[in-house]
matplotlib code that plots the C-alpha trace (Angstrom):
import matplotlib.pyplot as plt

x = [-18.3, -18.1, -15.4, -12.6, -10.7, -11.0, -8.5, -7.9, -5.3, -2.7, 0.9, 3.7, 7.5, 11.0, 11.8, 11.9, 11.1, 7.9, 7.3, 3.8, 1.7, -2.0, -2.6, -6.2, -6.7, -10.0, -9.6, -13.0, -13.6, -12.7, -10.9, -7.4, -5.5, -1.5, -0.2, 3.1, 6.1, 9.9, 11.9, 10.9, 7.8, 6.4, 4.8, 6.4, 5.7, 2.2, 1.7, 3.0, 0.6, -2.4, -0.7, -1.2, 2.7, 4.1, 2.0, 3.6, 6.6, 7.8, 5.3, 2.0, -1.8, -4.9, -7.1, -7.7, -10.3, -10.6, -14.9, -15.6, -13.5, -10.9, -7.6, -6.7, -10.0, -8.9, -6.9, -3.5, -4.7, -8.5, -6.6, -4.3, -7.6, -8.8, -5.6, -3.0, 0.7, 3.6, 7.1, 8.9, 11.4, 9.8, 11.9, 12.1, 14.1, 16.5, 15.4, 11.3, 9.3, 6.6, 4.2, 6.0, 5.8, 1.9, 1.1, 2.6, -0.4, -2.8, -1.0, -4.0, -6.0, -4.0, -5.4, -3.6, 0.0, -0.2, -2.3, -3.6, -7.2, -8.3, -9.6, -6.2, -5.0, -7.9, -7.2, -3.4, -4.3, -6.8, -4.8, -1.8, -4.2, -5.2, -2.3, -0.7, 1.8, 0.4, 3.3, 5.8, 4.5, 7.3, 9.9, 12.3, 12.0, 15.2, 14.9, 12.0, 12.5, 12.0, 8.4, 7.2, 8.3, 6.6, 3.4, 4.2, 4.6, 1.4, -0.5, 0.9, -1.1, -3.9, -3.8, -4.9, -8.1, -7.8, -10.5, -7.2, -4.0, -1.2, 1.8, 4.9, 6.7, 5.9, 7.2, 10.8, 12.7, 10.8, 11.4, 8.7, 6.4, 6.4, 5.4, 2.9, 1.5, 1.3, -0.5, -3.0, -3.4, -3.9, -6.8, -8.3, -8.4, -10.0, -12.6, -13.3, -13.2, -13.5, -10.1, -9.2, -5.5, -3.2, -0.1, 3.0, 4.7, 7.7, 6.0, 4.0, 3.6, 2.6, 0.8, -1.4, -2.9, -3.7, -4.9, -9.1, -7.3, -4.3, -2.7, 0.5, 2.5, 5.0, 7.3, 4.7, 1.6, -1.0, -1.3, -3.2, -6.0, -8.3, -8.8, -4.6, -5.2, -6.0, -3.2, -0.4, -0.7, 2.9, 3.1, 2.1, 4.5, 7.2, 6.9, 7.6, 9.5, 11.8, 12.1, 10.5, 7.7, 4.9, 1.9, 1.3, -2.3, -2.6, -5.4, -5.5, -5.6, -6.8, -4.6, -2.5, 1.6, 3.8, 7.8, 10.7, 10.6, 13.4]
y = [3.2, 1.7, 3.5, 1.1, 3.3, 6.8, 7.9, 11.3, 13.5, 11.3, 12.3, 10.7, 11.5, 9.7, 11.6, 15.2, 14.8, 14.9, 12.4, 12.7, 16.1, 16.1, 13.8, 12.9, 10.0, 8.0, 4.7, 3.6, -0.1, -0.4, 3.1, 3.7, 6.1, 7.6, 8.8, 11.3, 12.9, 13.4, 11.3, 12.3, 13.5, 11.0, 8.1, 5.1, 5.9, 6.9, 3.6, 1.7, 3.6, 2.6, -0.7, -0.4, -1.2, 2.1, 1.7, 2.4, 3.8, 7.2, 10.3, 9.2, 10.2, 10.0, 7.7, 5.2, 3.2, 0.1, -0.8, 1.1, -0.1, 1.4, -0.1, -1.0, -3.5, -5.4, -8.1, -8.7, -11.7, -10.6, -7.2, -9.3, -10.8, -7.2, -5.3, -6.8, -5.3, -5.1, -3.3, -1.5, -4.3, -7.7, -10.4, -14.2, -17.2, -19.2, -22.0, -20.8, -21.5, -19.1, -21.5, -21.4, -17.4, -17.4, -20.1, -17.6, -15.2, -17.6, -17.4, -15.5, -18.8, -21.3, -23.7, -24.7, -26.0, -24.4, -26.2, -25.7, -26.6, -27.1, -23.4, -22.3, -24.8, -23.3, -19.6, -20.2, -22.3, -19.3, -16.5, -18.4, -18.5, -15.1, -13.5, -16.0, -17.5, -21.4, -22.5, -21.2, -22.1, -24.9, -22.4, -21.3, -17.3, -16.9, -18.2, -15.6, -12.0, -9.1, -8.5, -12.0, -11.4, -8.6, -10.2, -13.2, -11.1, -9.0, -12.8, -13.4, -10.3, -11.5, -14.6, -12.9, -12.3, -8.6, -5.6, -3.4, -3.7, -0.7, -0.6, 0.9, 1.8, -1.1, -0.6, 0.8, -1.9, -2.7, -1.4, 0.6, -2.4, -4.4, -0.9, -1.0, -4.9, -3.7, -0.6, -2.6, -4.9, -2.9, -1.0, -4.2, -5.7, -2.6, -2.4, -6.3, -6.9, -4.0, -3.7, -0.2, 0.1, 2.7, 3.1, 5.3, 6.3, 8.5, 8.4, 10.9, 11.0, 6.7, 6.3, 9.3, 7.7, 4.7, 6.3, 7.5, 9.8, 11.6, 12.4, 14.7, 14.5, 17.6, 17.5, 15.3, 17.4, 16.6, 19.3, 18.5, 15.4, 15.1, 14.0, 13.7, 16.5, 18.5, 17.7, 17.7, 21.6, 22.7, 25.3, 23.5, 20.8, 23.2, 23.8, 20.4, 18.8, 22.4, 21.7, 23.7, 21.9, 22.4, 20.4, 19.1, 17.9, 14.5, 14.7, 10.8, 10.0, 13.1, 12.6, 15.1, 15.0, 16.8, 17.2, 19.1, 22.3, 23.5]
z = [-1.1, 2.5, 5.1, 5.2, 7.6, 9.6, 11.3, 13.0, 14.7, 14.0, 15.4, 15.9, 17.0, 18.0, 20.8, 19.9, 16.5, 15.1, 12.2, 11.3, 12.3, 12.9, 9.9, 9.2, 6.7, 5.2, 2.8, 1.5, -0.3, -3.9, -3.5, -4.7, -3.2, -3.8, -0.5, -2.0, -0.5, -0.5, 1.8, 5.5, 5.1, 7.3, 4.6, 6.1, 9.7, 9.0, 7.1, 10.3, 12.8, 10.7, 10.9, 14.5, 15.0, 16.6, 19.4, 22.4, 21.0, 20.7, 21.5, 19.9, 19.6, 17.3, 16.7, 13.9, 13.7, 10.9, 9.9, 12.3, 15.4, 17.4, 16.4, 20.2, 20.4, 17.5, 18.2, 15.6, 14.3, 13.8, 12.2, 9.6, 8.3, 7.6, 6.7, 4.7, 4.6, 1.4, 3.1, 0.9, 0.2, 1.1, 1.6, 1.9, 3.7, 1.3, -0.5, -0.3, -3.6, -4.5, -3.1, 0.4, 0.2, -0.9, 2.2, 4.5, 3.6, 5.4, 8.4, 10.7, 9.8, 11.0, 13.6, 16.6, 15.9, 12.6, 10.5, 7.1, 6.2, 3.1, 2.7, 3.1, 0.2, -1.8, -1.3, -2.6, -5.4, -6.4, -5.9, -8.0, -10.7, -10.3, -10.5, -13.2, -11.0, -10.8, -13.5, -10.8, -7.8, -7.4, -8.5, -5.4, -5.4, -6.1, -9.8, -10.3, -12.2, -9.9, -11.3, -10.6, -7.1, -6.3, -7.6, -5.7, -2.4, -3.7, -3.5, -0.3, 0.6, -1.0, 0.6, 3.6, 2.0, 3.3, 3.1, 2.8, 1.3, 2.8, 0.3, 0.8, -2.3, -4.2, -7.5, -6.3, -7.7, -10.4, -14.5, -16.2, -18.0, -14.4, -12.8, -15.5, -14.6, -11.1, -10.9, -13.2, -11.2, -7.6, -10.0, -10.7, -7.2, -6.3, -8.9, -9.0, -5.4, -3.5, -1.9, -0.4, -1.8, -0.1, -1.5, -0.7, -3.8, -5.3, -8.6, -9.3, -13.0, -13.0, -9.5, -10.4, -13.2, -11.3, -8.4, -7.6, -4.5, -3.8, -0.6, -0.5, 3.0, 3.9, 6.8, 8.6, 7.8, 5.4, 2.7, 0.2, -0.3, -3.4, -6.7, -8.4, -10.8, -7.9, -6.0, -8.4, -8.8, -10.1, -7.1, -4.4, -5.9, -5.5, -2.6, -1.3, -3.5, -4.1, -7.8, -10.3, -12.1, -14.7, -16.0, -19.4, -20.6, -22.6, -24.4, -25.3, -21.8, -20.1, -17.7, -16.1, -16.2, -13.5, -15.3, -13.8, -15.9, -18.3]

ax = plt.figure().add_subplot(projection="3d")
ax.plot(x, y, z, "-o")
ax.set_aspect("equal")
plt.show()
């Protein structure tokens, strides 16, 4: 698989406090990987310095470099086409439908003015039928469940036509069967069209399953990075998280399962 993204060294701090720690970090295409950790172990503010967006604030160094190019030569609009971004709780303006919210993806190809071509019209219309959304696409978002948002906001993403898609916490507010529908669907983008998926998760159990890599963040520092049934060793676990945990094998999925112990 072809290096999506290489980055190095990366630290990071808000005054006196260091955030991220000497964090080195790869993303190949069609590659899945679960970045882990409690609250504050850095996820989010790694996320936005591959995002290029803490740049010049705080204390800061590292270097990330996306196909091969230093993140500082890459202009924002030429880097949106690459690297597409879901926040931990997306939002949208009142009255949008969920064809208002895909459009928005298309946004780094706009012409002067902004206006759409029809290539734009055709990547929204194919993404809607993609992700099963083209019955709703008049629908305000409002009127949507909370799953067909979050595939909505995933299209916008898509939209975008990206090489990368950087999720933060993406299933937080969603119930077990949408969680489900969307860690399918992240695998299948990868696999079908050789996105590089990195996604920050508190789910270790679900997102493991889903994911070809693991990355486990703790107090900044990068501690462990492999395959997830490498990664989710009970003691290392409890370590971080400071709860006592143990594994269980599932032999109809060989999958491995991390639970709080008794």
């Amino acid at each position: 698989m072809a290096e999506l993204l290489e980055s190095s060294q990366l630290t990071f701090a808000y005054d006196d406090r260091p955030v991220v720690r000497d964090v080195a970090l790869t993303l190949r295409a069609g590659e899945v990987v679960a970045l882990f950790g409690p609250n504050g172990s850095g996820k989010s503010t790694l996320i936005q310095l591959l995002l290029g967006t803490l740049r010049g604030r705080g204390a800061n160094r590292g270097a990330i470099e996306w196909n091969g190019r230093p993140i500082e030569s890459i202009r924002r609009r030429d880097l949106a086409r690459l690297v597409a971004y879901l926040p931990q709780s997306p939002t949208f303006d009142a009255g949008q439908t969920v064809a208002d919210v895909l459009r928005l993806g298309r946004l780094p190809y706009w012409g002067a003015f902004g206006v759409e071509s029809q290539r734009d019209a055709h990547v929204v219309e194919a993404v809607a039928a993609q992700l099963e959304l083209s019955g709703v696409v008049h629908r305000r978002m409002d009127e949507l469940s909370g799953g067909q948002r979050q595939r909505v906001f995933v299209g916008r993403c898509l939209a975008q036509e990206p090489k990368a898609l950087l999720l933060d916490e993406p299933s937080t507010f969603l119930d077990l069967r949408h969680q489900l529908d969307l860690h399918q669907l992240l695998r299948k983008l990868a696999r079908e069209q050789g996105i590089g998926v990195l996604m920050a998760s508190h789910d270790l159990n679900f997102t493991a399953l889903h994911a070809d890599r693991a990355v486990l963040l703790h107090e900044g520092a990068k501690v462990a990075d492999g395959p997830p049934n490498d990664v989710l060793e009970p003691e290392l676990l409890e370590r971080v998280y400071g709860v006592a945990m143990r594994r269980v094998e599932v032999d109809d999925v060989s999958h491995l399962v991390v639970t709080r112990s008794l």
